[in-house]
C-alpha positions as CSV (number, residue, x, y, z in Angstrom):
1,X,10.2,-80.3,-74.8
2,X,8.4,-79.4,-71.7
3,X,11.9,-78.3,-69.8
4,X,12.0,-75.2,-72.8
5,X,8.6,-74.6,-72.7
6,X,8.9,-74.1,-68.8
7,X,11.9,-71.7,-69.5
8,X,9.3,-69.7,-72.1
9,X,6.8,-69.8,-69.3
10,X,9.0,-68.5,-67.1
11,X,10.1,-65.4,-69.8
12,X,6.2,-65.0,-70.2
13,X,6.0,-64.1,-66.2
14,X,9.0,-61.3,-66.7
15,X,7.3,-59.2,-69.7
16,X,4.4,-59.0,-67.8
17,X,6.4,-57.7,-65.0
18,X,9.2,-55.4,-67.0
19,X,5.6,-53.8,-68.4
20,X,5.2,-52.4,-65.2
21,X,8.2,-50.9,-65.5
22,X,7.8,-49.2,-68.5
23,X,9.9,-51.4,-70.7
24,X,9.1,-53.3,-73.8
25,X,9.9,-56.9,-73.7
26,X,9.1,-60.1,-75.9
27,X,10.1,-63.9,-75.8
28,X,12.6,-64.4,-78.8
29,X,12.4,-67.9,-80.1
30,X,15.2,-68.4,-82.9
31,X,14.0,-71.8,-83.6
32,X,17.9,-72.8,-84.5
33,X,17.6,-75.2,-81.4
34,X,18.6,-72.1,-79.5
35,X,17.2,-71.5,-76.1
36,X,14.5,-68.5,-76.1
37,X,15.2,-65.2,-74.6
38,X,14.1,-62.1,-73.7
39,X,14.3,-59.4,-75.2
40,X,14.4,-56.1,-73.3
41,X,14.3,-52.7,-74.1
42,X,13.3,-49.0,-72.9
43,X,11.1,-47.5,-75.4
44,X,12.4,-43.6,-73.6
45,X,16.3,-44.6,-75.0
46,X,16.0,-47.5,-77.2
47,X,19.9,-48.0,-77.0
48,X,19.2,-49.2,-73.5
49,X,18.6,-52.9,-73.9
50,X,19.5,-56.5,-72.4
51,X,18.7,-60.3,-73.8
52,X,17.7,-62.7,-70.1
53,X,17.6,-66.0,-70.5
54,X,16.4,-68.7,-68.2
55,X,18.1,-72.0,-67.3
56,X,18.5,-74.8,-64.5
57,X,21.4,-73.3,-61.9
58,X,24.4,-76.4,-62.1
59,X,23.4,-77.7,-58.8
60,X,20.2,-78.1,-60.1
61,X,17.4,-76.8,-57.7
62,X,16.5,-73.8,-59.0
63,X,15.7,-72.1,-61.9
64,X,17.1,-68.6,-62.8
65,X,17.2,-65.8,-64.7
66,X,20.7,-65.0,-66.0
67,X,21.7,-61.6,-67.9
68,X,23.0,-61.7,-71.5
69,X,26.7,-62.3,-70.0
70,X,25.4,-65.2,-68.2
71,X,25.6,-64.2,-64.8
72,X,22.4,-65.1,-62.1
73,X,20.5,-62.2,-61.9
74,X,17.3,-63.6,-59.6
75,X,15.5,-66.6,-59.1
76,X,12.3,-67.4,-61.2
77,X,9.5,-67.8,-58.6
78,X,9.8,-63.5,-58.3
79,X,9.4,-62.4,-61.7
80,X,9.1,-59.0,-59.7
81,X,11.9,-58.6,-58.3
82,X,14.3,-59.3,-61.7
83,X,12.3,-57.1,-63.5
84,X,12.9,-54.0,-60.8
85,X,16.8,-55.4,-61.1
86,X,16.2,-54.8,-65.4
87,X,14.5,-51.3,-64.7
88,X,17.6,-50.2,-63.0
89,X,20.1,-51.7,-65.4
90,X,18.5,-50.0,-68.1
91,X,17.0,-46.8,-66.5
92,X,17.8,-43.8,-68.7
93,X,19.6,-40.9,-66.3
94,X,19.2,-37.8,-67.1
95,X,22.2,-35.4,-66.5
C-alpha cells in the first residue's frame, strides 16, 4: 500500500533526525496489519522511551506525527523539529 509505505518513509526521516539527538530509534513494523511506529529511546536512561506514529490529520491535508497517546506532535515536512520536541520529552535531568 503506497499510503503505509509513505507513513514508513516518513518514520525513516525522524530516526535520522532523533540520531542527532542522541537517541536510538527504529521503524517497528508488526506486520499484524498494524500501522508502523517508531520506536524511541535514550540509550543514557533506557526507561526514557516513546512509540510516534504517523497518520493523515481528519481533515485530511496534512500528514503528522502523533505521540503514543495520539495527540499531534508536528507536522511531517520538519522531521527536525519533532525530533527536538522527542529530545525534550525524553531528556534525562539530572538532579
Amino acid at each position: 500500500m503506497v499510503y503505509l509505505d509513505e507513513h514508513v518513509g516518513y518514520l525513516e526521516e525522524l530516526v535520522h533526525e532523533l540520531g542527532s539527538h542522541g537517541l536510538v530509534a527504529r521503524v517497528v513494523r508488526t506486520g499484524s496489519g498494524d500501522p508502523a511506529f517508531l520506536r524511541v529511546v535514550n540509550p543514557q536512561a533506557a526507561s526514557l522511551s516513546e512509540n510516534v506514529t504517523c497518520a493523515l490529520a481528519p481533515e485530511g491535508r496534512d500528514h503528522y506525527y502523533l505521540w503514543s497517546w495520539g495527540e499531534r506532535m508536528h507536522r511531517v515536512g520538519d522531521p527536525g523539529a519533532a525530533a527536538a520536541k522527542v529530545a525534550r520529552v525524553l531528556e534525562a535531568h539530572r538532579h
